[in-house]
N, C-alpha and C positions, 0 to 999 in steps of 0.2 A: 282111779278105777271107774268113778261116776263121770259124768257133765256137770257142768254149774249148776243144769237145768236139773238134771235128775238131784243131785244134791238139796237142790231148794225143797223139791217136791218131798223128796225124803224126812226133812225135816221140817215141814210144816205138817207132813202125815203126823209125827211123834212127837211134835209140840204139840198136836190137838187130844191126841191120846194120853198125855199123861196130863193135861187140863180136864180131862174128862173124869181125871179117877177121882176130882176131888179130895186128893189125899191133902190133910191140913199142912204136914209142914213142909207142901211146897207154894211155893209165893203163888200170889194171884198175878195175871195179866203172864206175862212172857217167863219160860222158865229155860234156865241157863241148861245147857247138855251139852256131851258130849260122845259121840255112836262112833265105835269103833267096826270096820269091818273088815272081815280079813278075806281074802280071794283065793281063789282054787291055787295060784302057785305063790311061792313066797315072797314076791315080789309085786302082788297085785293085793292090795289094800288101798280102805278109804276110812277119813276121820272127820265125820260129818256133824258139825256144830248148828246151833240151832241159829235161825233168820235174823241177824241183825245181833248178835252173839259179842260181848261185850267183854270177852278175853282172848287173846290170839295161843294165850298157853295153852299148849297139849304135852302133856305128860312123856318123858321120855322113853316108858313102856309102849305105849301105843304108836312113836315114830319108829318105822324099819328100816334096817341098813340094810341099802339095795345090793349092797357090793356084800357079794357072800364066796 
């Protein structure tokens, strides 16, 4: 649904915002996520992980079966 490009920016906006909240029990320096987004038809989602993201697992919930 995104670019690489848009992806990136996407997630370096919400790695800086949940850095910002301070909240204690998330780690300091880089924090692990994962953004699911879903698209106007059912077939247009994106599952955008944070920059440098150090698991390739995504949960079987958030992958779609295109073929419907």
């Amino acid at each position: 649904m995104f670019s690489i490009d848009m992806k990136h920016m996407i997630a370096e906006k919400v790695q800086k915002i949940l850095q910002e909240t301070h909240y204690p029990e998330l780690p300091k320096g880089k924090i692990q996520f994962l953004l699911h987004v879903d698209g106007a038809e059912s077939w247009s989602w994106a599952n955008i992980k944070n920059n440098g993201s150090q698991s390739d697992l995504v949960p079987s919930e958030l992958i779609r079966n295109t073929s419907v």
